[in-house]
N, C-alpha and C positions, 0 to 999 in steps of 0.2 A: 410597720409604718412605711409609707409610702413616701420617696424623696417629692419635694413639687421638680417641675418642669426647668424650673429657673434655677434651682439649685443642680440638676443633672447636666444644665450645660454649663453651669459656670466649673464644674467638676472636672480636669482633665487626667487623665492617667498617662502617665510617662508611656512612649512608643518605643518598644522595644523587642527585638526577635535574634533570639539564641537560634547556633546552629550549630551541631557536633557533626564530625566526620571522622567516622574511623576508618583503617585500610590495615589487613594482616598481610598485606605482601606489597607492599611500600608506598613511595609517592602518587597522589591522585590530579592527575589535569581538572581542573574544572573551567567550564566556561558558564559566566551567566550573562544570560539576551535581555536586557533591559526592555526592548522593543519600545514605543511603548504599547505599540499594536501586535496584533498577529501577524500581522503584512509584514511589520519591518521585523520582526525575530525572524520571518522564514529569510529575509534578505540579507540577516549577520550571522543565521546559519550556514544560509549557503556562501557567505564569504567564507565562514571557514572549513567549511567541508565540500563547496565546488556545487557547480549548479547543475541539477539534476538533465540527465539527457531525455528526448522525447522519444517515447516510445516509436516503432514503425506503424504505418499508417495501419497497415493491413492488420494489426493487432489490437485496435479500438473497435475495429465491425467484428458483425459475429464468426466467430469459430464453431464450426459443426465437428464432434468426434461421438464416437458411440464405440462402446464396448464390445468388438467383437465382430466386426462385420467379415460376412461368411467368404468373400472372396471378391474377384478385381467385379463382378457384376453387378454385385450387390452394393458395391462404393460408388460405379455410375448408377446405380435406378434411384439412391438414394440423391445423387447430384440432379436426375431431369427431374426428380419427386420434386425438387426446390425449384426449376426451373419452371415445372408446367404451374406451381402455385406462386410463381413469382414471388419468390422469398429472395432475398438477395442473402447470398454470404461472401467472406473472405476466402476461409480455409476451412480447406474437411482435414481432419486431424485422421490418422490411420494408431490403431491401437497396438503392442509390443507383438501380439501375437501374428502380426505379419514380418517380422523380422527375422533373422539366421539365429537362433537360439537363445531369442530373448535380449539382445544384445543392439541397443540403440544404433543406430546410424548407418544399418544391414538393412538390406529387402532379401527376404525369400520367394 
């Protein structure tokens, strides 16, 4: 049997929402962002965790890297290769393998 319409809304069921929280290695912070938007949670987030910094310019345009390139001449043919097709980039990224034994922040 089927309730009619009129009886479904005069029907209310109590509003209510259980929450468990367990922790096996002690007290837990919790924050809840009421927001009531998106917008305003991201703006009582970042009250309490600080507002994000903006990346550098040059790291929104493109970055050019490729795996492996054979030497200092083949990193410019690859730079006028963009130039004579008018490709605009940022950075050309250089791969580990031009480095002193693998070892970041070395040129060989």
């Amino acid at each position: 049997m089927v309730a009619s319409p009129s009886l479904a809304k005069r029907r209310k069921l109590p509003s209510q929402t259980e929450l468990h929280w367990m922790s096996e290695s002690g007290i837990i912070d919790t924050f809840i962002l009421l927001g009531p938007s998106p917008s305003d949670i991201f703006t009582q987030y970042a009250g309490l965790t600080g507002w994000q910094a903006l990346p550098p310019l040059f790291s929104l345009g493109y970055n050019q890297c490729r795996w492996n390139y054979k030497d200092e001449a083949d990193v410019r043919a690859v730079d006028q290769g963009f130039d004579r097709h008018h490709i605009p980039y940022d950075v050309i990224w250089l791969d580990i393998e031009h480095t002193q034994g693998k070892r970041y922040f070395t040129w060989d």
